[in-house]
C-alpha angles and dihedrals in degrees: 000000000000129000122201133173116213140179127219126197141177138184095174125064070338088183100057101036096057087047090042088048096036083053091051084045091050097047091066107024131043105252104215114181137352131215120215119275109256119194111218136189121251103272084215148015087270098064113071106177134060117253136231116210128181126168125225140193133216153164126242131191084184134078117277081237091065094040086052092053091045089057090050085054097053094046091052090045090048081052101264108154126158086243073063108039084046086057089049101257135145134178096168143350121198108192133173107218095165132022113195086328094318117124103239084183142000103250090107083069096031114050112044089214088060093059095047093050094040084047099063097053113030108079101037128111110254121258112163112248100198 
């Protein structure tokens, strides 16, 4: 079985579509264990809205490869699209940050919301949340 850790955001009905996207997520892979929702400033002019993050983690019995494409397909059904992501809009992000204990990307060292979230989480014992 698979862990990942994984961050959502949302600048956009930011609420219902990390609910909406942690559901989808939940109906295929176990969800472990949540960190708390943090608001956070735009990190630059495109963005216009405040966002909500929250890190979540899960167990997979798929490839990272095929986890990865089924959280592609949840942010195009809750409307991302790179029009979108160019005006500064973002409905939902769906990002690996760790894989079994392995970094996917260094937003755990660059952005300081990324670490608070992943924080709470990583190192606690799982206990299923849905």
């Amino acid at each position: 079985m698979n862990e990942g850790i994984i961050m959502l955001g949302s600048n956009i009905n930011s609420e219902e579509n990390i609910r909406i996207a942690k559901e989808k997520i939940n109906d295929k892979y176990e969800i472990i264990s949540e960190s708390a929702v943090l608001i956070t400033l735009p990190r630059s002019k495109k963005y216009r809205n405040h966002f909500l993050n929250q890190a979540i983690k899960i167990l997979s019995d798929e490839y990272y490869a095929d986890t990865v494409k089924f959280f592609k397909q949840i942010e195009k059904e809750l409307g991302r699209t790179d029009e979108g992501k160019n005006e500064g809009m973002i409905p939902i992000d769906i990002d690996f940050v760790f894989w079994n204990d392995s970094a996917m990307r260094n937003d755990y060292d660059r952005w300081d919301f990324v670490r608070i979230c992943i924080d709470q989480i990583k190192d606690k014992p799982s206990t299923s949340i849905l």
